[in-house]
Structures are given as C-alpha cells and as structure tokens.
N, C-alpha and C positions, 0 to 999 in steps of 0.2 A: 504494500500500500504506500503509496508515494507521499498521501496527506499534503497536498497540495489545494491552495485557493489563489487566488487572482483576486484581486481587487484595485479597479480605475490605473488595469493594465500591469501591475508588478504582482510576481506572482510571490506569497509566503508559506511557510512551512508554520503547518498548523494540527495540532493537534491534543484532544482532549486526555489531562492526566488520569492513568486507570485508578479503579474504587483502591481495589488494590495498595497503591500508594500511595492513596491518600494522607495516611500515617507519616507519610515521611516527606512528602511535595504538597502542599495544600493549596496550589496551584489550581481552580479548575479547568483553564488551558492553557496552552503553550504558541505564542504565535510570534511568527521573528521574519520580517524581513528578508526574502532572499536578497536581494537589491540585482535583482533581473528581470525585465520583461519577455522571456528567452523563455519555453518550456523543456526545450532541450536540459539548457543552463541549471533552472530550478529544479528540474527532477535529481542531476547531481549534488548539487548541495542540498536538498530535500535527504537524502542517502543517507551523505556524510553527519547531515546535522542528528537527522533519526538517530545513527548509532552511536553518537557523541550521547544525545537523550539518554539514551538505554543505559549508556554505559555508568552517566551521571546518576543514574537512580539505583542501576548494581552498587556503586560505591554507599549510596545515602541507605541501602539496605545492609549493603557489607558492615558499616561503621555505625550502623544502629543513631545515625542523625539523621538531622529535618535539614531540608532547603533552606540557604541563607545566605541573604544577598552582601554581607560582612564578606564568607569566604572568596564571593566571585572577588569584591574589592578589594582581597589582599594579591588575587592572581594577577591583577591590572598592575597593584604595586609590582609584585615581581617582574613581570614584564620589563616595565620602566630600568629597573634595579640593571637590567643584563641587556638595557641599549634598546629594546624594541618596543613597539605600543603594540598595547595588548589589539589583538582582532580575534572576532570567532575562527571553530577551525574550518567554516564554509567558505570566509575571506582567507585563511591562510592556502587553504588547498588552492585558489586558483593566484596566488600571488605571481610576480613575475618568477623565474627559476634562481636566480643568482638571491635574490633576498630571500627564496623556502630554503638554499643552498645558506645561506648567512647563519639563520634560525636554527639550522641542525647539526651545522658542526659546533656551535657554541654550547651545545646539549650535552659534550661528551663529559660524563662524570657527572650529569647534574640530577637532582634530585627528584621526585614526582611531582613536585609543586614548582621546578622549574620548565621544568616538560610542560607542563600542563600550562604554565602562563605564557612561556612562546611558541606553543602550537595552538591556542586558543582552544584545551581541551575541558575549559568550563562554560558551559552552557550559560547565557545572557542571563542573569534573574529576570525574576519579576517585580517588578515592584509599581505599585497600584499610583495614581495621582496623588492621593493622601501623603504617600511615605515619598515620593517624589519632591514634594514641597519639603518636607522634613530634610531632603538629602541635599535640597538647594539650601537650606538657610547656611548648613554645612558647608557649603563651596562658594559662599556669597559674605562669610564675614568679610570680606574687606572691605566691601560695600558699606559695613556702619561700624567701620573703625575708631575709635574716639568719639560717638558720634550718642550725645547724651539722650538719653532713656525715653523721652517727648518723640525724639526725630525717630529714632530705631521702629517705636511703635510706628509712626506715621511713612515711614516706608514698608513696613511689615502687612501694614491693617490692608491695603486694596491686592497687596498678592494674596492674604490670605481671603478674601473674599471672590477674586478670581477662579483659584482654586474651587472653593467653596458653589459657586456659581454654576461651574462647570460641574461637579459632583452630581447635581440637582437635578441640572437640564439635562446630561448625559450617562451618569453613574461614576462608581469608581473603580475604572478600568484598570487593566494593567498600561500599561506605557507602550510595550510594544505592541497592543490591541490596537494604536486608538488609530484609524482612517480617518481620512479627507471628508468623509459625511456623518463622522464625530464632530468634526470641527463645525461643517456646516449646520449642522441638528444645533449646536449650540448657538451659532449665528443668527441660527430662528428662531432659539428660546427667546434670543434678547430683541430682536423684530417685536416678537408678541409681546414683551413688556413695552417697548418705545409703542406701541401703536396703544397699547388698552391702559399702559398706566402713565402717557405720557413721558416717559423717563426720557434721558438725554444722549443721545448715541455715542457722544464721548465715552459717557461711561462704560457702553458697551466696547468702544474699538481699545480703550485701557486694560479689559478683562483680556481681552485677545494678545495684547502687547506682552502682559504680564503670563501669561500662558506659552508663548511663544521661547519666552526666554529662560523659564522655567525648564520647559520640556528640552530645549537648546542644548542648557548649561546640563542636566541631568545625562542628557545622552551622549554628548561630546564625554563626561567622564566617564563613565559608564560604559562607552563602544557601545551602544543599543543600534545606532546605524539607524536613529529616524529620519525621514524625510521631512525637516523642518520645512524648506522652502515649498514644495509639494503641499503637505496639510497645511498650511497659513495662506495660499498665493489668494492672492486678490481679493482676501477678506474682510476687509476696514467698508466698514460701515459709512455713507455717505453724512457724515454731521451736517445741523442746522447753524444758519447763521449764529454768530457767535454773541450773543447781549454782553457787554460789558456793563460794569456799573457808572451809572451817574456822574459826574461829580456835584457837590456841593458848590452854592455861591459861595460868598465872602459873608453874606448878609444873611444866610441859613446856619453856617459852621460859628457865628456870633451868635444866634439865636441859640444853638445848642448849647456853646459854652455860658452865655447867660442866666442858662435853666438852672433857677433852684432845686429843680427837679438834684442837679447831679451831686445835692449832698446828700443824698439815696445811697451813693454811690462809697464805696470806700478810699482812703484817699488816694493811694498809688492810682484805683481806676480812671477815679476823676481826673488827674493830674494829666494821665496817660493821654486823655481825649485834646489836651491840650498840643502835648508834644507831637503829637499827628498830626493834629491841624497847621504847626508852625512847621514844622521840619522836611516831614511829607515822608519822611522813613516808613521802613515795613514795619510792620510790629514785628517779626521773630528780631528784628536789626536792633528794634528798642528794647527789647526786652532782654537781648542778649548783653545789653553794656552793664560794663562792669566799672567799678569806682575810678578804675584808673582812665576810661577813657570818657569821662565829663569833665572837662575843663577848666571848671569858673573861675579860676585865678590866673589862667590866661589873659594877655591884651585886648584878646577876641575871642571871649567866651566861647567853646564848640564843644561835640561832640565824635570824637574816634570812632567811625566803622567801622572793627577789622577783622580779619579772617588767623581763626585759630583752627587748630585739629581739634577741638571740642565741642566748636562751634562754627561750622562751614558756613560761609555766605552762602545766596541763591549763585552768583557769576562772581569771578573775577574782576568785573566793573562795581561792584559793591562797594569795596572797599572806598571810604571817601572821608572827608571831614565837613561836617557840616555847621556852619555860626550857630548859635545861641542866640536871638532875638525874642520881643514880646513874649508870651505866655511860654516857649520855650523855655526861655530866661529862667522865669519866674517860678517855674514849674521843679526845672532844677536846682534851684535854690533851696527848695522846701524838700527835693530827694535827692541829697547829692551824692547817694549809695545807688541810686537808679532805681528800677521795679524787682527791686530783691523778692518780691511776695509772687512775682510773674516769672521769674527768672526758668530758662526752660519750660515753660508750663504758658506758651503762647495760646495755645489754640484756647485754655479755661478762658486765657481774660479779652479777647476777642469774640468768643461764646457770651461771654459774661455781657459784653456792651454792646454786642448786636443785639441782642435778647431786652435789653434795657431799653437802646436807641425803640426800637420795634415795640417793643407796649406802653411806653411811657410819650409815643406819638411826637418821637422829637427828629425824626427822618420823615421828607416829602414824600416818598415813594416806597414800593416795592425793591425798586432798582435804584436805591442806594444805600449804600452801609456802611460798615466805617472804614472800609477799603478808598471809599469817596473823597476820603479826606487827602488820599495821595493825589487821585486824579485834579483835585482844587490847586494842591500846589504845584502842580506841573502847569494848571491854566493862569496862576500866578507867576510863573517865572515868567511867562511866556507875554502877559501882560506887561509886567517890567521890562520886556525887550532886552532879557537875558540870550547870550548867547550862544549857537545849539548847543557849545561846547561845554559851557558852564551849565546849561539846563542837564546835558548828560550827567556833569560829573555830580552834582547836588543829587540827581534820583536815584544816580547808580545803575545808568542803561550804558552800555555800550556805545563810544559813538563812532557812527558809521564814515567815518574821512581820515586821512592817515594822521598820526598824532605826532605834533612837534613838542619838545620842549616839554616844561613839568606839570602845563597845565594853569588854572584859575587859582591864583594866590588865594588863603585865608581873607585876607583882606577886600577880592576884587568880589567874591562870593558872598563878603557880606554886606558890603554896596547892595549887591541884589535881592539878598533876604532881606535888610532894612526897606527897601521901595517895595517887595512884595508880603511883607508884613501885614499879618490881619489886624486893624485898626484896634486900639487898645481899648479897655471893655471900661476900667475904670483906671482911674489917675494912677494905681500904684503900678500900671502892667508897662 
C-alpha cells in the first residue's frame, strides 16, 4: 500500500497510526509532505518514508517509550553538531551523490543517534498548532529581550489569539496536516465575522500574518518542509478605508483641560492630559521617562526621549528632545519623578482616560481620543510654520529628505513650541 494522497497537486505520505500503537504514538495520523508533484517520485519516498515509520514505532515498542517531539529535536541538534542540517530520510535519499557520499563517510564509528541525525532516520513529529505556538515562544525570545512585562504581554496577546482563532475556525491540527483550504476555511471564518459582526479586516489579515510566521519559524527549525509560501499566497484580506482619529482644536483641548471634571481624576492622570496636549508625545514615550531625563534646571527646560534595551522606542526617529512650555512646564514641576504610578503600565492609564474623556462627555466625537491630542500638535507646528524638518524631529516621524548637519537646536525648537503653545488657562500657567 503506497498511502498516498495528493492535494492542490503535491502528493503526501499519509497514513493512519494502528489501535495497536496507540500506547506508544498517540498520533491519530501521520501526514508529511512528499515535496513532489511526480507520482512516480512520491511512491518512492512514500517507501522509504513507510519503512522509516515502521521502523520508528519497532524502536518506540522495542524501548517500551511514547512518541516525543524532545527526541526528534535532539537528532536536528546532532545533525548541526557533525556539519549537516538535519533532513528526513525521503530528502536524504534523493540528495545530490557527493553530499549522500559526504553524510556517510563521516558515519564511520558513529553512534545510533548519529546515524540517525545524518541520514534523517527520525520521523518528522507531530506537533499540533497549540504546542507549535509553545515551540515558537521558545525560538522567539529575542524578540522580547529586555523588553519589560506590559510590552512582552502586548506582543504575546494577538499571537496568542491568532493561534486561538484558528483552533476555533479550523481545529487543532497537526502542523504537517494543515492544506491550503485550512488556511482558506479560516479566511472565511473571519469573512463571516467582518460581514455579520462588522469586525475590521485588519484584524483578520494580523491573525494570518501572525500565523504565517509562527508556522514559518516552527518548521524552518523543525525541517517539517511546509509550504509556507503555497498555504499563505494571496491571502490578505482586502481592508477598509483606514479612519484615523480627529484631532482636537486648540479651543476643545482648553475646554478639556478647564474641566473641573479632571479633579475626578488622580493626579499623575490629570497632569498626564496636560503633557499630551503640550508636547504631542506618545504616551508609552511619556510614560517611559525616567527622572533623569526631565530637565527643569536646564536653560530650556525639556524632556529626553530615549531608547534603552528596556524600553525600545516605536522607530529610530523617536528618539528627540522636546522644550518644556505652558502646562508642560507646569505639569513637570508638580512631577519631576515623571508618571512613576504609569511607568510601564501604558495601556491602564490610556484605558483609564479614554474611558473618563468618553463618559464624562469631554471628547466631541466618537472619532477622537486622546490619541487627538498628538494629531492637535502636529496641526500646531504646522500653524507656526515650523519647518518639515523640525515638525519631524519634535513628533519623532522620520523625515523623508537626506539629513545635513545635527538638526533643530534646543533653542530653535522652542521658538516653535512657544508660538504653538496652547494659550495659558490661568495667570500661573
């Protein structure tokens, strides 16, 4: 029996693990990529792989163990260890002659567990999307190296919901299961939610991104030999126009900071709304300063943006100094430890004051929040007839024209924050 299927043209080696050995494979099938559309091709390594099967399940009965995707990943080490990447033995058998020639005289004297990592004599595991995600957090820490507990979560939470997503709409397959109408079957879960629950196709083309690179990174270490580019091609969902928010006038962002409403408010938050409105920073940027970089015994009071391994900016253009003017000022004089109570813990105090601006009816719209407060001071530099270059370096955009020289002096940057300064609210601001 060959145990062969074909699917959208490549044929695999497929076949269900017997009741039998269950005890020791709890597998309930086995399906591995020939990587040929060739039946000729695939009934060979259909062969070779079957009796590699067999023989892996003699030993797992010989030694009285269970299937475990630990021992494949020490054969890949070996591999590595003696010069070669690991491949199954379907890809070793058709290698070219001089590299199977490479492979086997380097054997002589070596051990079972070297035999078996450079002839690719352990069988692919299994391992289902659930433990997939598990094996990538594993091969992804450098991704959130230094990278404090708030961020870690907030890169973690939408892989784990992709994963998740996928489990739902599709199950939780084995890895080397999943077809091109896995992927699609999932593309139409999130169709019927974008159509019946309004949702935002963004979100669905992020699940697919985050999916794509999961399964990626997993089977590049692994050798599973997926057809990333194949299951993903031309699946991103066509997004809607993009809504940005608002920005605030000059004459709304005074109204809000006005409100008696905001001694509701605790005081870091209150203060907070202030240094948004004057500065135009992000909040992770405000939240992240530390004592050393507010300035106020400076000539020209500012504020240090800068990028640490504990606290990564969004870009390389981030980093910047921005003056200390009006309610900024004044704001840091009352906190000259910065938001020590928000420190790492951006998303609470952003939650915290959209949730406040939004019931306490101190935002005009739907479509503004207190993200608004950035877009205001970019339409104030802009009214000052700041120049594009200073308007980059103050928001921390990239600017698009080749760069001479150091840039917009302290000094010439606060020219500009004093003309676009929100008008002072009472005499002491």
């Amino acid at each position: 029996m060959m145990r062969l299927i074909k699917v959208r043209g490549y044929y695999y080696y497929n076949r269900r693990v017997p009741e039998e050995m269950r005890e020791y494979d709890s597998r309930l099938n086995i399906r591995v990529s020939l990587k040929t559309d060739s039946r000729s091709i695939a009934v060979k390594r259909a062969v070779v792989f079957n009796e590699q099967v067999e023989a892996y399940w003699h030993e797992l009965v010989k030694g009285k163990v269970r299937h475990d995707n630990a021992s494949f990943s020490k054969t890949v080490r070996i591999a590595r260890q003696l010069g070669f990447s690991y491949e199954p033995m379907s890809v070793v058998a058709n290698l070219p002659i001089l590299e199977l020639v490479e492979r086997i005289l380097v054997l002589k004297g070596a051990s079972l567990p070297q035999v078996e990592a450079v002839l690719g004599a352990k069988p692919v595991p299994a391992l289902t999307v659930k433990e997939a995600l598990k094996k990538y957090w594993q091969l992804s820490k450098d991704k959130i190296l230094n990278k404090p507990l708030d961020k870690v979560r907030k890169w973690e939470n939408p892989r784990k919901r992709a994963v998740k997503n996928f489990i739902k709409a599709v199950g939780n397959k084995e890895l080397t299961t999943i077809t091109r109408e896995d992927i699609l079957g999932f593309r139409d879960w999130w169709l019927v939610r974008i159509d019946k629950d309004d949702m935002n196709p963004d979100t669905a083309n992020k699940d697919l991104i985050h999916l794509k690179v999961i399964f990626e990174t997993v089977s590049d270490h692994l050798k599973l030999a997926l057809d990333i580019s194949h299951l993903f091609k031309k699946i991103k969902i066509k997004s809607r126009h993009k809504q940005t928010r608002l920005p605030l006038s000059t004459e709304q962002i005074k109204t809000i900071l006005l409100s008696p409403k905001l001694e509701l408010l605790n005081e870091q938050a209150k203060w907070f709304l202030h240094v948004a409105a004057e500065t135009g920073a992000r909040p992770s940027e405000l939240t992240g300063l530390l004592p050393c970089d507010i300035n106020l015994e400076h000539e020209i009071p500012h504020i240090s943006i800068k990028d640490r391994k504990e606290r990564e900016l969004k870009t390389p253009h981030s980093e910047r100094e921005i003056p200390l003017v009006g309610h900024a000022l004044e704001a840091f004089k009352n906190l000259p430890q910065g938001f020590t109570r928000y420190r790492d813990k951006t998303d609470s105090l952003t939650g915290l004051l959209n949730k406040f601006l939004r019931e306490h009816e101190l935002l005009p719209s739907e479509k503004h929040s207190l993200y608004s407060f950035r877009h205001s001071f970019q339409d104030r530099l802009l009214a000052a007839n700041a120049p594009d270059r200073v308007q980059a370096e103050l928001m921390g955009h990239k600017f698009h024209r080749p760069k001479y020289g150091l840039g917009a002096t302290l000094e010439a940057k606060n020219q500009i924050m004093s003309k676009s300064r929100i008008l002072p609210l009472h005499n002491n601001v």
